[in-house]
OpenMM code with the backbone's topology and positions (N, CA, C; nanometers):
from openmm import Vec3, app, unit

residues = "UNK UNK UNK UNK UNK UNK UNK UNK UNK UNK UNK UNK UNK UNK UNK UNK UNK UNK UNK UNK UNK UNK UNK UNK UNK UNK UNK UNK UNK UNK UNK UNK UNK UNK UNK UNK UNK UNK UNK UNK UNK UNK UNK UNK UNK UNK UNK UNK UNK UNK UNK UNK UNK UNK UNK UNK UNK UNK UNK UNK UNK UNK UNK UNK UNK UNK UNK UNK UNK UNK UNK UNK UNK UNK UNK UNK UNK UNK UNK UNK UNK UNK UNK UNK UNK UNK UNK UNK UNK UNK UNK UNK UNK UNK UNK UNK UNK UNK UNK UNK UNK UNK UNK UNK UNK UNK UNK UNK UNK UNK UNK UNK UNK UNK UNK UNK UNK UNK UNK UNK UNK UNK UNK UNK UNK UNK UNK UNK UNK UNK UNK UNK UNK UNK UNK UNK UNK UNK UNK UNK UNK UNK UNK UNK UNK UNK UNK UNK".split()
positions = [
    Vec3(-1.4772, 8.6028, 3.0163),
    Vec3(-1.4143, 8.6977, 2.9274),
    Vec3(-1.2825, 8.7431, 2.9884),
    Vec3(-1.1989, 8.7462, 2.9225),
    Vec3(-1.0595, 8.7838, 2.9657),
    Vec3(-1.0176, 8.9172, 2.9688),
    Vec3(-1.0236, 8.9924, 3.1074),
    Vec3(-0.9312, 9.1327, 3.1009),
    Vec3(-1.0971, 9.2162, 3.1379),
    Vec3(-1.1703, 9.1315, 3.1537),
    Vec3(-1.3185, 9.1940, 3.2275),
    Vec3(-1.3570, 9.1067, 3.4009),
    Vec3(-1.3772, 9.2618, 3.4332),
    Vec3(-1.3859, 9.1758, 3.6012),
    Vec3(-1.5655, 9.2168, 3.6058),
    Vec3(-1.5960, 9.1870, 3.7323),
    Vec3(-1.7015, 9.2084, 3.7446),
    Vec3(-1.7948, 9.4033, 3.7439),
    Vec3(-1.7427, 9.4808, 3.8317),
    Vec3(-1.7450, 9.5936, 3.7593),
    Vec3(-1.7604, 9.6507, 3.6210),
    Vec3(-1.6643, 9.6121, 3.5219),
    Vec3(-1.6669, 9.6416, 3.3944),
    Vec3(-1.8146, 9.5967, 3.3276),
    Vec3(-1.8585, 9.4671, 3.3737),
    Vec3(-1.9357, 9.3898, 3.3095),
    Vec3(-2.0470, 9.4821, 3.3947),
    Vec3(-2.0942, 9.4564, 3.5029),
    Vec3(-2.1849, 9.5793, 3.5208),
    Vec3(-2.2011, 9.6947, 3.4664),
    Vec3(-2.0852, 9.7311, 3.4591),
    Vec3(-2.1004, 9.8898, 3.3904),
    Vec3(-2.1997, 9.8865, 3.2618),
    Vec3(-2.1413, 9.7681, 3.1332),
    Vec3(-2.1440, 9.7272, 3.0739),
    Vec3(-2.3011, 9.7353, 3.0561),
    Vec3(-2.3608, 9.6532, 3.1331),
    Vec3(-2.4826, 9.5840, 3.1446),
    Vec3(-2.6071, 9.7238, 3.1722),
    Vec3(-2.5891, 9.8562, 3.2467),
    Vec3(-2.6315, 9.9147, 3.2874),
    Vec3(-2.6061, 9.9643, 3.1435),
    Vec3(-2.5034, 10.0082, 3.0720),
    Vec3(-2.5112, 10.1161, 2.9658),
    Vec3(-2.6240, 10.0378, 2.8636),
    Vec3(-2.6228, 9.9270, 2.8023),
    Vec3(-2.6855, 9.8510, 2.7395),
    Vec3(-2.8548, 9.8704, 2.7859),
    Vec3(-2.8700, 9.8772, 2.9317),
    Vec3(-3.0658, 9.8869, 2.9623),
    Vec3(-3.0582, 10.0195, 2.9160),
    Vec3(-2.9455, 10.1080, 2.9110),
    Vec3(-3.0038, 10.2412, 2.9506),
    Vec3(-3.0218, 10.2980, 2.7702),
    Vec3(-2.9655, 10.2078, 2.6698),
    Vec3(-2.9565, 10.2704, 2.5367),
    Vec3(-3.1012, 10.1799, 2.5192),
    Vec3(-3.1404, 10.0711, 2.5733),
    Vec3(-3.2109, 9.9822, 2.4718),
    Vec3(-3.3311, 9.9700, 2.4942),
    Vec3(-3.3675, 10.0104, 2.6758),
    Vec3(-3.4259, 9.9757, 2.7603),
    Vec3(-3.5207, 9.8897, 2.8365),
    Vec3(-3.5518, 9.8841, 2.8900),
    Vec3(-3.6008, 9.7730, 3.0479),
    Vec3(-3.6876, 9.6811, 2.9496),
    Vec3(-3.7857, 9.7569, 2.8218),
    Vec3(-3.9234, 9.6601, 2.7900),
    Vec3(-3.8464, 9.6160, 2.6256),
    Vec3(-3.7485, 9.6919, 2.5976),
    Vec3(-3.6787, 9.5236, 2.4770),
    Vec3(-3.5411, 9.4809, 2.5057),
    Vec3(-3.5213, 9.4682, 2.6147),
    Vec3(-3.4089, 9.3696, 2.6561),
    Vec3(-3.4135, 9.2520, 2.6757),
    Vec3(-3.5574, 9.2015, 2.7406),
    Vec3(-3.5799, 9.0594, 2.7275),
    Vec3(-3.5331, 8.9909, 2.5651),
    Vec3(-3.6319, 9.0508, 2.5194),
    Vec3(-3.6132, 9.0573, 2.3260),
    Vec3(-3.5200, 9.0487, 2.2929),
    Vec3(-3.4012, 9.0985, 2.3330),
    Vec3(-3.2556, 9.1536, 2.2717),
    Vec3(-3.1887, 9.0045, 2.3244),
    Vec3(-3.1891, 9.0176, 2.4612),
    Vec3(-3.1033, 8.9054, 2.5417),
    Vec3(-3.1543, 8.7339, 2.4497),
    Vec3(-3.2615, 8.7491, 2.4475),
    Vec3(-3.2960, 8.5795, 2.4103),
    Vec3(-3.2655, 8.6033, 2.2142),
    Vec3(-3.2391, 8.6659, 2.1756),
    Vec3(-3.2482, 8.7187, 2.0069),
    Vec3(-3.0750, 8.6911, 2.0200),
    Vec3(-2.9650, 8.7752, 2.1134),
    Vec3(-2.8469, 8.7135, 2.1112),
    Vec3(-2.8395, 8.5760, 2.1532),
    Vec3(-2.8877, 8.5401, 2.2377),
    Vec3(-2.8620, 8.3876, 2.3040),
    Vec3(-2.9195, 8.3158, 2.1650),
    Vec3(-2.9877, 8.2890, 2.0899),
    Vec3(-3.0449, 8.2346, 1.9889),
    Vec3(-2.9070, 8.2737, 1.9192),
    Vec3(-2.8368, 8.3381, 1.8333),
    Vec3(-2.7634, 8.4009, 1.7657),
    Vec3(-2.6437, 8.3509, 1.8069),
    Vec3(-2.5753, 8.3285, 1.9543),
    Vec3(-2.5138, 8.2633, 2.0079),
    Vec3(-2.4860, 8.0924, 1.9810),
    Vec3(-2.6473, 8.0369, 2.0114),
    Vec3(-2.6244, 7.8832, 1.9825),
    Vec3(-2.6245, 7.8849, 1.8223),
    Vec3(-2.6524, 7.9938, 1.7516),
    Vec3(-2.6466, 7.9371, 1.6034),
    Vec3(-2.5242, 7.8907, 1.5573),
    Vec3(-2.4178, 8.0383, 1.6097),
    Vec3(-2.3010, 8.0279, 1.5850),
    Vec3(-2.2344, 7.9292, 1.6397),
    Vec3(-2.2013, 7.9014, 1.7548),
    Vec3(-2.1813, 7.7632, 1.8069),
    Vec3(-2.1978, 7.6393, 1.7064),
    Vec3(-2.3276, 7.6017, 1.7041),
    Vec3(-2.3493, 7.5175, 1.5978),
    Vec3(-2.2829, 7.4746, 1.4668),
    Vec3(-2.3071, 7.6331, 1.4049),
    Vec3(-2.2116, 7.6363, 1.2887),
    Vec3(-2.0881, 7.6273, 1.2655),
    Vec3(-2.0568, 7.6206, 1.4307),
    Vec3(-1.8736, 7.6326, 1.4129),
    Vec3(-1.8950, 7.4761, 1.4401),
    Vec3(-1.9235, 7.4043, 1.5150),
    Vec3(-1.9552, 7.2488, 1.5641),
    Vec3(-1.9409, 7.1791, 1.3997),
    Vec3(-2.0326, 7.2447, 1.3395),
    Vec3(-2.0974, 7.1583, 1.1991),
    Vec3(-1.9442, 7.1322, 1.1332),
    Vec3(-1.8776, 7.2948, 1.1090),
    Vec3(-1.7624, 7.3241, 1.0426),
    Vec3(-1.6469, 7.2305, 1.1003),
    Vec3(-1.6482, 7.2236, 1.1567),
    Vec3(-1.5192, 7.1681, 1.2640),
    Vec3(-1.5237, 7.0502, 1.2404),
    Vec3(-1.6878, 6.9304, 1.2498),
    Vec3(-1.7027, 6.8274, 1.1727),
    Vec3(-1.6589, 6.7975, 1.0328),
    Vec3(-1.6850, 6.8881, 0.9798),
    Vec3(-1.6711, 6.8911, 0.8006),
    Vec3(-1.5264, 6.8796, 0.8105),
    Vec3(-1.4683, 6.9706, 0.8901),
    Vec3(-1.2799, 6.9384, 0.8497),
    Vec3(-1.1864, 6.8279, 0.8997),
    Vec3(-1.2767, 6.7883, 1.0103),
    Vec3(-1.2094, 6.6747, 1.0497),
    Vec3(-1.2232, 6.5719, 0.9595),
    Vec3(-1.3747, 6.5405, 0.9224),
    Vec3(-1.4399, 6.4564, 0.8342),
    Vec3(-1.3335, 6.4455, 0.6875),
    Vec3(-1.3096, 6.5485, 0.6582),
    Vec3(-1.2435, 6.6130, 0.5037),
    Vec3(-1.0803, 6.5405, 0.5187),
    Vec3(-1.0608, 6.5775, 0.6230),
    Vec3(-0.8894, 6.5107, 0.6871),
    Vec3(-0.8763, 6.3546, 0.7152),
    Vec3(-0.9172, 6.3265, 0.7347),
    Vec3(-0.9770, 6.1954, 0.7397),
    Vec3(-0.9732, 6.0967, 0.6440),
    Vec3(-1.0724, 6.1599, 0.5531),
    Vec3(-1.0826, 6.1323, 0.4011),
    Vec3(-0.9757, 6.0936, 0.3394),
    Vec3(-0.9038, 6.2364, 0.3344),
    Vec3(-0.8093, 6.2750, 0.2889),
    Vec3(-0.6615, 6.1643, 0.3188),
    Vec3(-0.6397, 6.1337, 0.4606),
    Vec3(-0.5843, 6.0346, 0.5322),
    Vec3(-0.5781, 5.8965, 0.4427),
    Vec3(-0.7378, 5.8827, 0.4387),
    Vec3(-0.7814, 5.7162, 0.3849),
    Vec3(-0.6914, 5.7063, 0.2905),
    Vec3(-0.6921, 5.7974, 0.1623),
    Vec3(-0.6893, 5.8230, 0.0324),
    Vec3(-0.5042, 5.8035, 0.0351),
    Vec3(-0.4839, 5.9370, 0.0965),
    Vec3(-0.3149, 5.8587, 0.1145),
    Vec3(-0.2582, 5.7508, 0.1637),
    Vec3(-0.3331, 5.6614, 0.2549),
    Vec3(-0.2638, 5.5950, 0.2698),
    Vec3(-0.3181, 5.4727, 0.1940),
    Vec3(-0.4226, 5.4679, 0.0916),
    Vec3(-0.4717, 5.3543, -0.0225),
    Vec3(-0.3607, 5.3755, -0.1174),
    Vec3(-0.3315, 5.5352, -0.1568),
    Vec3(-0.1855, 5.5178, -0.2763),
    Vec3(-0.0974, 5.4767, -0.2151),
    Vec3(-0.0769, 5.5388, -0.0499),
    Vec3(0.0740, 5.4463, -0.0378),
    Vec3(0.0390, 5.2893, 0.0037),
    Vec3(-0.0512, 5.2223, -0.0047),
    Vec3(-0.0884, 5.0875, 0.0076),
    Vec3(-0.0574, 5.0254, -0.0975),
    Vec3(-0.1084, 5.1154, -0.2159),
    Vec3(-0.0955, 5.0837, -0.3827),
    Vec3(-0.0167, 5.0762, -0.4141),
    Vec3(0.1000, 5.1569, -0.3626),
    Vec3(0.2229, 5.1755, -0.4192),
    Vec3(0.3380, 5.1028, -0.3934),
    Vec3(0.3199, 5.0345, -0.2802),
    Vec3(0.3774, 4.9776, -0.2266),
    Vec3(0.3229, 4.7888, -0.2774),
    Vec3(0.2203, 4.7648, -0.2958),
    Vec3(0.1985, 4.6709, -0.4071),
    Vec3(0.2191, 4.6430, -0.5170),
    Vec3(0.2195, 4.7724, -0.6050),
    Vec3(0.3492, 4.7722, -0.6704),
    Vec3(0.4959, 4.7516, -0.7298),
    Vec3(0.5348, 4.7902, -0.5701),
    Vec3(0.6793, 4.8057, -0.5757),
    Vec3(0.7018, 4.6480, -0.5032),
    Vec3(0.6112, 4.5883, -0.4606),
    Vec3(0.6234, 4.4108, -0.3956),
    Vec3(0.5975, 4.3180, -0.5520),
    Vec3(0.5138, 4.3793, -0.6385),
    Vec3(0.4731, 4.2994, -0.7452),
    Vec3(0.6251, 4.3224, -0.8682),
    Vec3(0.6144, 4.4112, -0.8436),
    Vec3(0.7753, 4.4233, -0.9536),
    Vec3(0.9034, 4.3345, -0.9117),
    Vec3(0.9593, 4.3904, -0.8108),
    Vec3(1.0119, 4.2811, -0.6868),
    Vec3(0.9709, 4.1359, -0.7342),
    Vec3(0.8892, 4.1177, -0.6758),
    Vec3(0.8156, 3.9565, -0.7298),
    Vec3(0.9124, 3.8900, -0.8800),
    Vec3(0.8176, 3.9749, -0.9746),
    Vec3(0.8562, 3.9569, -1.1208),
    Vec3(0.9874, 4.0417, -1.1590),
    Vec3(1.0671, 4.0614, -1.0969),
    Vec3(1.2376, 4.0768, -1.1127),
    Vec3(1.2906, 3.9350, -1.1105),
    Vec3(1.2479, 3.8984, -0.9628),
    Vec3(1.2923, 3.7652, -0.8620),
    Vec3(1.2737, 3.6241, -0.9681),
    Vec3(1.1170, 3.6604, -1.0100),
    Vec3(1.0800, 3.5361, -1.0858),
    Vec3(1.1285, 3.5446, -1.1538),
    Vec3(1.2151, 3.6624, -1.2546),
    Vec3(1.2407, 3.6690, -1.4041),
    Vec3(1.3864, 3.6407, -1.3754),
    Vec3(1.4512, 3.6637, -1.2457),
    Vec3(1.6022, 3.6028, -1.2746),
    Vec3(1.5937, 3.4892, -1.2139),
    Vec3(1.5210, 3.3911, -1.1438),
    Vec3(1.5343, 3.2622, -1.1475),
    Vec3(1.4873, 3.1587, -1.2598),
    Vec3(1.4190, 3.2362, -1.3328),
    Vec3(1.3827, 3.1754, -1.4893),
    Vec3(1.4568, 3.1562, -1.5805),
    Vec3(1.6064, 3.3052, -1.5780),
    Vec3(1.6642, 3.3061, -1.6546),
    Vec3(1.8049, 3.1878, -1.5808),
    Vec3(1.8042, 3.1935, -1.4786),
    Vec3(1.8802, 3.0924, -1.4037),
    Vec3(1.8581, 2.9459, -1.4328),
    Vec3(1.7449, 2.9471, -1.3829),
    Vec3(1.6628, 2.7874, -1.4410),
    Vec3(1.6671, 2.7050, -1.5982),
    Vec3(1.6530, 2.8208, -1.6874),
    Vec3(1.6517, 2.8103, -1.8145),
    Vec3(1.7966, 2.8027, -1.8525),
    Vec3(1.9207, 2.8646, -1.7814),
    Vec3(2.0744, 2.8530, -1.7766),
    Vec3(2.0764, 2.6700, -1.7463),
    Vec3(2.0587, 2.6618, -1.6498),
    Vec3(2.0885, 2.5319, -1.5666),
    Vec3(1.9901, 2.4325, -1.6016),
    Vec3(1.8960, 2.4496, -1.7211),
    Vec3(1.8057, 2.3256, -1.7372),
    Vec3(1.8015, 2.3707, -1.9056),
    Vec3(1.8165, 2.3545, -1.9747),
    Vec3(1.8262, 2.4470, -2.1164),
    Vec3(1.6893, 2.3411, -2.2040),
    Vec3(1.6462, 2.1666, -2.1345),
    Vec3(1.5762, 2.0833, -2.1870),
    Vec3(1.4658, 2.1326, -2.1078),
    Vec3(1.3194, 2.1801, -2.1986),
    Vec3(1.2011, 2.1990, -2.1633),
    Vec3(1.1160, 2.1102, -2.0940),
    Vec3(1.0449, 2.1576, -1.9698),
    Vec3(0.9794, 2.0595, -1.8986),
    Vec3(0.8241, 1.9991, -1.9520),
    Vec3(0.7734, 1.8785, -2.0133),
    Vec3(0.6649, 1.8243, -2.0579),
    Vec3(0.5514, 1.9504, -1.9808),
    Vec3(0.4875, 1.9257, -2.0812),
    Vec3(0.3288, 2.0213, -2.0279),
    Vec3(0.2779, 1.8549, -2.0558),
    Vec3(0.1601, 1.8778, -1.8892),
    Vec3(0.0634, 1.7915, -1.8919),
    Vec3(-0.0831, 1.8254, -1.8748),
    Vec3(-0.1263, 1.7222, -1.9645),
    Vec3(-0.2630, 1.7777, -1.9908),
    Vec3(-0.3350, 1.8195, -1.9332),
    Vec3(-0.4317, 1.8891, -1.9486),
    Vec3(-0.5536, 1.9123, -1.8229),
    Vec3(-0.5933, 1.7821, -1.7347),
    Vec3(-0.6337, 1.6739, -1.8458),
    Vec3(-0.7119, 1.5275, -1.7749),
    Vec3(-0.6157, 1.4542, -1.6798),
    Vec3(-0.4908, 1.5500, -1.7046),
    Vec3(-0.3545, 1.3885, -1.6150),
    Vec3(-0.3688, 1.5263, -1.4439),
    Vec3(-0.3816, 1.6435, -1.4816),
    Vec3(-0.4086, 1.7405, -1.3278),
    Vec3(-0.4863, 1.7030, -1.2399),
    Vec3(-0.4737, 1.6825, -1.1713),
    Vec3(-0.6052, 1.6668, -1.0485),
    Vec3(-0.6495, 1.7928, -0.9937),
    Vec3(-0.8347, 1.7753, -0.9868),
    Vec3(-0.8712, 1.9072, -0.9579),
    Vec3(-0.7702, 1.9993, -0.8682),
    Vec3(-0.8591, 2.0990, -0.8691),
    Vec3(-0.7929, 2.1820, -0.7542),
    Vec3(-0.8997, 2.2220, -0.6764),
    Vec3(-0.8491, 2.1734, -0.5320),
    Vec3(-0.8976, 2.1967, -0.4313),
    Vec3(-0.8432, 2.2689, -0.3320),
    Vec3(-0.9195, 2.4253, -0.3082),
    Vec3(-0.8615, 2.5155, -0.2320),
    Vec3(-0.8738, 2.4787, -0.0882),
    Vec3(-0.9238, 2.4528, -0.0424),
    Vec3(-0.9918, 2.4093, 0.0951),
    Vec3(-0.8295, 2.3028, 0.1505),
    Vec3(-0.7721, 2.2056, 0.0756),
    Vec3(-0.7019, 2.1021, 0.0815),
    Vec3(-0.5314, 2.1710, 0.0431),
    Vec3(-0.5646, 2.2847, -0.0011),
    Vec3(-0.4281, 2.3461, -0.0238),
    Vec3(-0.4096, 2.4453, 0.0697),
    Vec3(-0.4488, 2.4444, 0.0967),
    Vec3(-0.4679, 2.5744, 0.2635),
    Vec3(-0.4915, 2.7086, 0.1978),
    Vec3(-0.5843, 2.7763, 0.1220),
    Vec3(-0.6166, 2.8424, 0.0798),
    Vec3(-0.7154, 2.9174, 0.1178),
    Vec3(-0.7360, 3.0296, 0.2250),
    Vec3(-0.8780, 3.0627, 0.2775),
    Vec3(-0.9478, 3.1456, 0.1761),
    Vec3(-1.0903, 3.0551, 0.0980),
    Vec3(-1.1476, 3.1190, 0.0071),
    Vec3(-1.2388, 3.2515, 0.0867),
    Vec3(-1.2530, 3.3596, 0.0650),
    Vec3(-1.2632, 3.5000, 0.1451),
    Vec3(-1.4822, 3.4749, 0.1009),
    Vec3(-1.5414, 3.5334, 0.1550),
    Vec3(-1.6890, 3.5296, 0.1408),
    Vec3(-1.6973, 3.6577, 0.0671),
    Vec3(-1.6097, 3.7401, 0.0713),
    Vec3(-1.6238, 3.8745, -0.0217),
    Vec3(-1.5451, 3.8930, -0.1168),
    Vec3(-1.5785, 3.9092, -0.2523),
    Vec3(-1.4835, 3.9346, -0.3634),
    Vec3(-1.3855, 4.0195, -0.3303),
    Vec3(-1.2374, 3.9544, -0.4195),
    Vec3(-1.1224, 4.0084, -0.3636),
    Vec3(-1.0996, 4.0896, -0.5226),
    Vec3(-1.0946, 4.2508, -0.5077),
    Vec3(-1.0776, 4.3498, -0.6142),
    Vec3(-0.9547, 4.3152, -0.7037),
    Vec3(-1.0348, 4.3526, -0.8350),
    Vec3(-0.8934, 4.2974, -0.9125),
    Vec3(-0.7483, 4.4031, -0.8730),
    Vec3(-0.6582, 4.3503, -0.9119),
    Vec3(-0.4880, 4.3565, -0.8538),
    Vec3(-0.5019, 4.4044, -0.7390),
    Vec3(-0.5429, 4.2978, -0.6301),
    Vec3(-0.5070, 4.2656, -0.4701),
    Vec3(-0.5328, 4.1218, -0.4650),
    Vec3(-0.4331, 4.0476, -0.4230),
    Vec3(-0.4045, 3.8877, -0.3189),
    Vec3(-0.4862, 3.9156, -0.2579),
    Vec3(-0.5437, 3.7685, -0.2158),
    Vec3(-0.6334, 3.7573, -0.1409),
    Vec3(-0.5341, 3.7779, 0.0036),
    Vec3(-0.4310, 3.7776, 0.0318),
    Vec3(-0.3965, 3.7898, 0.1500),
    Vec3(-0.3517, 4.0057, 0.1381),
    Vec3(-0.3121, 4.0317, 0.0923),
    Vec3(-0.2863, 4.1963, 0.0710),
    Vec3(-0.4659, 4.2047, 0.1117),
    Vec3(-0.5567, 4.1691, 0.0594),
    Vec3(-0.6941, 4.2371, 0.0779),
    Vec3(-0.7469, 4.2006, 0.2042),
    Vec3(-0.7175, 4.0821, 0.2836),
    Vec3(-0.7172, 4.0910, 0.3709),
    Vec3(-0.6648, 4.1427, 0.4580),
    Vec3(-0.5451, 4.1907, 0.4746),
    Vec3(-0.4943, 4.2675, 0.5744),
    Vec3(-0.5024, 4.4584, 0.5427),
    Vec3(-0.5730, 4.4540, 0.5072),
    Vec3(-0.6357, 4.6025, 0.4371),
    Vec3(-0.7246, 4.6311, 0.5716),
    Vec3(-0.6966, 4.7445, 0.6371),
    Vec3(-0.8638, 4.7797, 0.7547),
    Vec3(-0.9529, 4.8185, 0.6537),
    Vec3(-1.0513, 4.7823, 0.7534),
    Vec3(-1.2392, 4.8006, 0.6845),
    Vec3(-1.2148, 4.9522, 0.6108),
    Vec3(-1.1640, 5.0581, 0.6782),
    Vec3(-1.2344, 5.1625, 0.6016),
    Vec3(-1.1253, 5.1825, 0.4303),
    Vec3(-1.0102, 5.1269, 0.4036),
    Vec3(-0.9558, 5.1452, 0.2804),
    Vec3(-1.0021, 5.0206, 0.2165),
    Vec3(-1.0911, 4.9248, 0.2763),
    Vec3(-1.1403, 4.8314, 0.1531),
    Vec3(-1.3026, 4.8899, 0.1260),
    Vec3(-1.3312, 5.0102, 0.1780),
    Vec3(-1.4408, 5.0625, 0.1452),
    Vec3(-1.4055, 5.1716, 0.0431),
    Vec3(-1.3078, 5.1958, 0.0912),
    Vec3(-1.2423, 5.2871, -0.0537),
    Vec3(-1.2650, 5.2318, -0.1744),
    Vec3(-1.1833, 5.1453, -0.1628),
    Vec3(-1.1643, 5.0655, -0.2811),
    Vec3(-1.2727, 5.0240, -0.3381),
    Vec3(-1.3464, 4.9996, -0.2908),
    Vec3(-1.4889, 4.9748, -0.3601),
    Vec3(-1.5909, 5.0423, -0.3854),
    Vec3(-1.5904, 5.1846, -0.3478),
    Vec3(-1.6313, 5.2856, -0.3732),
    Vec3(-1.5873, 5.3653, -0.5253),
    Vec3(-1.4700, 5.3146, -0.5163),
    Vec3(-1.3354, 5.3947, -0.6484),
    Vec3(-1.3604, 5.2482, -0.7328),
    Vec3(-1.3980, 5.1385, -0.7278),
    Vec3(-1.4113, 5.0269, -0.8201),
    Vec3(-1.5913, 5.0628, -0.8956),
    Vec3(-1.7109, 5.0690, -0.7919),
    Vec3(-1.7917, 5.1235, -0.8321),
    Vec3(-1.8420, 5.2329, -0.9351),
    Vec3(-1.7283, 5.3299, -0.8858),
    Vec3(-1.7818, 5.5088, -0.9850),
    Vec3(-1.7305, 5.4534, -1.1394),
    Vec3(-1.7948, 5.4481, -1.2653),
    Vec3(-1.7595, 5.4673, -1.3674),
    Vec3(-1.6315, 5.5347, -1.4090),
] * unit.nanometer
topology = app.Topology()
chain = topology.addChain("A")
for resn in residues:
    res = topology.addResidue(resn, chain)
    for name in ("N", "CA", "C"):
        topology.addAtom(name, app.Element.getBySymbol(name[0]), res)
């Protein structure tokens, strides 16, 4: 205790037997010490809960700014694609043959270097964006894909 020396605390201790006395002080002393670890506890529990809550809270911002930023790469994307289309379509104005399904040869991911993932990849995320996601915002995400 700060600004208490030993004296004080005696003093202390003597006024306390002398209001409460000698045969319920045992009682008193173990009734605070109980009262003591409760509070403790409860501050322990609390202190968990806010870190826990911050945390959370953490995940969550940084899944929108993950999101948002997928976004702002997917628009990007389809700007890029939409002015080399309009470029392409400048500089080639004769349409390129569509070929049939039967003249395609399958597609084989394995042979295109494509790593097929063992866990479904959530709709609007690349399989490479979902992979580089840490474990706990692809638990988000599937938590927030789950709830109705």
């Amino acid at each position: 205790m700060p600004g208490l020396d030993f004296t004080e605390l005696l003093l202390i201790g003597i006024l306390i037997l002398l209001f409460v006395g000698p045969e319920r002080m045992p009682h008193i002393v173990r009734n605070l010490g109980r009262l003591y670890g409760q509070l403790r506890r409860s501050a322990d529990e609390l202190r968990k809960a806010l870190v826990l809550e911050a945390d959370r809270m953490d995940e969550e911002e940084r899944l929108r700014a993950l999101v948002r930023q997928r976004k702002e790469a997917e628009a990007k994307r389809q700007a890029e694609s939409g002015e080399t289309a309009v470029a392409g379509a400048q500089a080639q104005p004769q349409p390129e043959p569509v070929a049939s399904p039967q003249a395609l040869p399958p597609a084989d991911t394995a042979s295109a270097g494509v790593a097929v993932s063992s866990e479904a990849v959530p709709e609007g995320f690349s399989a490479d964006e979902w992979e580089t996601l840490p474990e706990s915002v692809k638990l988000l995400v599937r938590q927030r894909q789950a709830v109705p």
